[in-house]
PAZAPA-4460 file (N, C-alpha, C; in steps of 0.05 Angstrom, whole numbers, plus 32768, in hexadecimal, padded with zeros to 4 digits):
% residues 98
    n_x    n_y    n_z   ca_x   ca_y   ca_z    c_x    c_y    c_z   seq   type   mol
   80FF   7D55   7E77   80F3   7D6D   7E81   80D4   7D69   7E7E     1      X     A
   80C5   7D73   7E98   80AA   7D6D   7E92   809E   7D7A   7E80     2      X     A
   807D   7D7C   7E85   807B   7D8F   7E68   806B   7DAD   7E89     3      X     A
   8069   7DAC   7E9A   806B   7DBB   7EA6   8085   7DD1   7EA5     4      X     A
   809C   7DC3   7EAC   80B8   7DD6   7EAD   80B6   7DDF   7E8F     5      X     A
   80AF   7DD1   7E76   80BD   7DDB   7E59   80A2   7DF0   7E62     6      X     A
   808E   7DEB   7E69   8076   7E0D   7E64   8085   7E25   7E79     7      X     A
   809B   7E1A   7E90   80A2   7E34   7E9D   80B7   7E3D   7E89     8      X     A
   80CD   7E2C   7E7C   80DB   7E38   7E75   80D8   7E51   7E5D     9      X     A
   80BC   7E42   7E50   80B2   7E55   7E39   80B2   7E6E   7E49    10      X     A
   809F   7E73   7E5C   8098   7E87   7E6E   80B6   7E9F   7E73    11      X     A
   80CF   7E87   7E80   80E0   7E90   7E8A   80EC   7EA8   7E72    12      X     A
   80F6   7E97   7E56   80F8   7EA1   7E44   80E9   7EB6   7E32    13      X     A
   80D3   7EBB   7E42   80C4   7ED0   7E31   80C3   7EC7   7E0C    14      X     A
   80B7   7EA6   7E09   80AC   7EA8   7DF8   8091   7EBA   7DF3    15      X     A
   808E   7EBA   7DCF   8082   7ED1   7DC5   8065   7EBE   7DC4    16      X     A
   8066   7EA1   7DC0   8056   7E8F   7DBB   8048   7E85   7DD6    17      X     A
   8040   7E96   7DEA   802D   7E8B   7E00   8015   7E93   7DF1    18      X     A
   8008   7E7A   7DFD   7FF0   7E81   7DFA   7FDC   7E89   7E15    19      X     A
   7FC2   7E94   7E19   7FBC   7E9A   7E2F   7FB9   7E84   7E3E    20      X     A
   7FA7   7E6F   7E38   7FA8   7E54   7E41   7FB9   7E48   7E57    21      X     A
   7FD7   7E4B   7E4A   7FEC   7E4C   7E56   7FF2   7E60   7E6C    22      X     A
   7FE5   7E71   7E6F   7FEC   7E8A   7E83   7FD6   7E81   7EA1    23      X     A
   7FC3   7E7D   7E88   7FA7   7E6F   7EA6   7FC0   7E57   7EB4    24      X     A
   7FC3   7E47   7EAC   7FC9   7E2D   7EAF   7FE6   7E33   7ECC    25      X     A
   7FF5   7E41   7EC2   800B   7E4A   7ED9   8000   7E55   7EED    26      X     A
   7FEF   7E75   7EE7   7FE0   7E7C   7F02   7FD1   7E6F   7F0F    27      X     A
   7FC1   7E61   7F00   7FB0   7E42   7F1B   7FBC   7E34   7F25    28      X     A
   7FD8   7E2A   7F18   7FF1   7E1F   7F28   7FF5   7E2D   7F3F    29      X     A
   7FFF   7E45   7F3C   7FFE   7E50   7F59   7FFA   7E5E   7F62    30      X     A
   7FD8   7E54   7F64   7FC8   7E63   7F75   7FAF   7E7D   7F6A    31      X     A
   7FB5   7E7E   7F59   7FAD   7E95   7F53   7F88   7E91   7F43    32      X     A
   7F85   7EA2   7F4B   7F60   7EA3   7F3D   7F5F   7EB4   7F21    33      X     A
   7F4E   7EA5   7F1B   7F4C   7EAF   7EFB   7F30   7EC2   7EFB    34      X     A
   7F2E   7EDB   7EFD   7F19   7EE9   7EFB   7F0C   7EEF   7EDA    35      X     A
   7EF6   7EE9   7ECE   7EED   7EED   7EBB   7EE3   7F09   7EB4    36      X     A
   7EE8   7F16   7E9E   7EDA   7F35   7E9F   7EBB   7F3B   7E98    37      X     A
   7EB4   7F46   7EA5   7E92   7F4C   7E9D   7E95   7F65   7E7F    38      X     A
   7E81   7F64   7E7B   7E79   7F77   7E6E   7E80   7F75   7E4D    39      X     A
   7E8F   7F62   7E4A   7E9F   7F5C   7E2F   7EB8   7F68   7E25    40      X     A
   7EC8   7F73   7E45   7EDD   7F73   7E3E   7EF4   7F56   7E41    41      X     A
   7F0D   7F5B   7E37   7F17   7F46   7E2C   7F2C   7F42   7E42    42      X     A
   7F2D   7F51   7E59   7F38   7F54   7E73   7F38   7F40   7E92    43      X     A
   7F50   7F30   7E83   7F47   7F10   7EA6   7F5F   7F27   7EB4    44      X     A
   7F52   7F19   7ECA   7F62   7F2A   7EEC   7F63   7F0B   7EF4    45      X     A
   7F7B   7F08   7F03   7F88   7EF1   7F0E   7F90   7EF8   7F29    46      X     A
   7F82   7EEB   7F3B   7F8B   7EF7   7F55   7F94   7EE4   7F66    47      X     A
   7FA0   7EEE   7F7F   7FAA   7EE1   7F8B   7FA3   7EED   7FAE    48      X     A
   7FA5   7EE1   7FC7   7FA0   7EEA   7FE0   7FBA   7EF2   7FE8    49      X     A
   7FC6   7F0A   7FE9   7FE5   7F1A   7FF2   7FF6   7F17   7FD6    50      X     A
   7FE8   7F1F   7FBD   7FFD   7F2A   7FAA   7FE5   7F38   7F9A    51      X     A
   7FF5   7F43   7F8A   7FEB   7F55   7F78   7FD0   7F50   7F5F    52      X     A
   7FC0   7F58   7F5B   7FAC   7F54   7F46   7FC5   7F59   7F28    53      X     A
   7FBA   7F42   7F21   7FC9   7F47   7F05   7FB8   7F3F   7EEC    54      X     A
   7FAE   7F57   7ED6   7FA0   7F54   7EC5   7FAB   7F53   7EA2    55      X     A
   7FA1   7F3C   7E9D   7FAC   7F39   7E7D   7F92   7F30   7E6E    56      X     A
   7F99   7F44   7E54   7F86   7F43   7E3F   7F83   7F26   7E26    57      X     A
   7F70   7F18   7E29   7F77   7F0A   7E17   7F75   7F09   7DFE    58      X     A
   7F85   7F12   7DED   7F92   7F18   7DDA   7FA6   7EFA   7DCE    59      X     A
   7FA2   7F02   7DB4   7FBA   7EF9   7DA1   7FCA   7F08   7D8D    60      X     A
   7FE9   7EFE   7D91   7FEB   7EF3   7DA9   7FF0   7EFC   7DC9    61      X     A
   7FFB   7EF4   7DD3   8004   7F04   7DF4   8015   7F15   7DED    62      X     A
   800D   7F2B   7DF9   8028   7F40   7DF9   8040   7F3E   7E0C    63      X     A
   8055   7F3F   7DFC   8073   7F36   7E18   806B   7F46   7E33    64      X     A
   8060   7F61   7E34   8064   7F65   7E4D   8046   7F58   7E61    65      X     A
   803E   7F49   7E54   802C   7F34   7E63   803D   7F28   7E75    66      X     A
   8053   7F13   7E59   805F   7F01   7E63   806C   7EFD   7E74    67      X     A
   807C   7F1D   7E75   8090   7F21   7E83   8082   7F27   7E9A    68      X     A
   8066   7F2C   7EA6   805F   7F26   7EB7   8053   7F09   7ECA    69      X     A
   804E   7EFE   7EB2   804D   7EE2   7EC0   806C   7ED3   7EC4    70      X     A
   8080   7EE3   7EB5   8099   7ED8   7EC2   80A8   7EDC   7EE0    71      X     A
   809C   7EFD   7EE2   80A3   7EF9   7EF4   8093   7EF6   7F18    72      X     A
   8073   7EEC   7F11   806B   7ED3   7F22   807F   7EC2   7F23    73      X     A
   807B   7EB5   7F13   8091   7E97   7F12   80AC   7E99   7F21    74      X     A
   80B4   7EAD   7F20   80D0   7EAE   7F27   80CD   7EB4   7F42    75      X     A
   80B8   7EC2   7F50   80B4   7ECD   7F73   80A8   7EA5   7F76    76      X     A
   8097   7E9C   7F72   8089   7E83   7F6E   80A5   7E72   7F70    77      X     A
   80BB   7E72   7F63   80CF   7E60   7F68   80E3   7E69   7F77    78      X     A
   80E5   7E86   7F84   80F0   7E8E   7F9A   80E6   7E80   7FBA    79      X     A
   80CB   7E82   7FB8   80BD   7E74   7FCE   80BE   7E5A   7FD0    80      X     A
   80C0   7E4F   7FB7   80BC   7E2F   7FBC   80DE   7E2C   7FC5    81      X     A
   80F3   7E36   7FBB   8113   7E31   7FCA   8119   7E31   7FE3    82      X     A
   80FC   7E4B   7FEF   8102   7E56   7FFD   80FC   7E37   801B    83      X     A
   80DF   7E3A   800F   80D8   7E22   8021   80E5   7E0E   8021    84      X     A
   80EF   7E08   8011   80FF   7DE4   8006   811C   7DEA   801A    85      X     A
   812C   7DFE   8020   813C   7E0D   802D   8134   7E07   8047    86      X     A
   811A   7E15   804C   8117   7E1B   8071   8111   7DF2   8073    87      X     A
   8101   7DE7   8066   80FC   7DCA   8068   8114   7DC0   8074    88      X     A
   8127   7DBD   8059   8144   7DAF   8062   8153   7DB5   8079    89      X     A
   814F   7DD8   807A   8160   7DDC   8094   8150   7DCD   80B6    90      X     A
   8136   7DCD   80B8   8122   7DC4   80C3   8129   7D9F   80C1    91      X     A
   8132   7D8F   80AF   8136   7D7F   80B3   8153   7D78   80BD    92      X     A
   8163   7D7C   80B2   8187   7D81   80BF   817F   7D82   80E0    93      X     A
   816D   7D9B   80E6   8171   7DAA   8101   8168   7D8C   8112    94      X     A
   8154   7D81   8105   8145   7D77   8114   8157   7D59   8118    95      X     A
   8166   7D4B   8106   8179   7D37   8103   818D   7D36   811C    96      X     A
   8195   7D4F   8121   81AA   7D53   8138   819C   7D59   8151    97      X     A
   8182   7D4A   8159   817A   7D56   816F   8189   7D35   8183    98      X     A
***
């Protein structure tokens, strides 16, 4: 197992042991912008173009219902990638029998 999949599965599992690091590191995976907070609050906004602003405090450690928000990115994130890998194959089959 890579050490990519063992960091989703932590994710998946709602380990208590993420660190933020780890939270940047998935959202730049996909896609997502890391907004820094002015003023000296402790507040990143992570955005994305057609989903939701999602803001987590960095803190120690992460609070589960962080996590459980970056789990379930991951889980729409590996809906889409099936989704495509799906329309691909059917796109290739279709195209085999021409």
């Amino acid at each position: 197992m890579s050490s990519w999949d063992k960091l989703l599965k932590r994710f998946l599992e709602l380990d208590h042991d993420i660190r933020f690091e780890e939270i940047v590191k998935v959202m730049k995976e996909y896609g997502y912008e890391i907004k820094q907070p002015k003023g000296g609050s402790s507040h990143y906004s992570f955005v994305k173009p057609g989903c939701s602003r999602i803001v987590i405090p960095r803190h120690k450690p992460i609070k589960k219902v962080y996590v459980k928000m970056i789990k379930k990115v991951i889980e729409e994130e590996m809906k889409e990638d099936e989704s495509r890998t799906q329309l691909l194959h059917e796109s290739v089959v279709s195209y085999g029998n021409c």
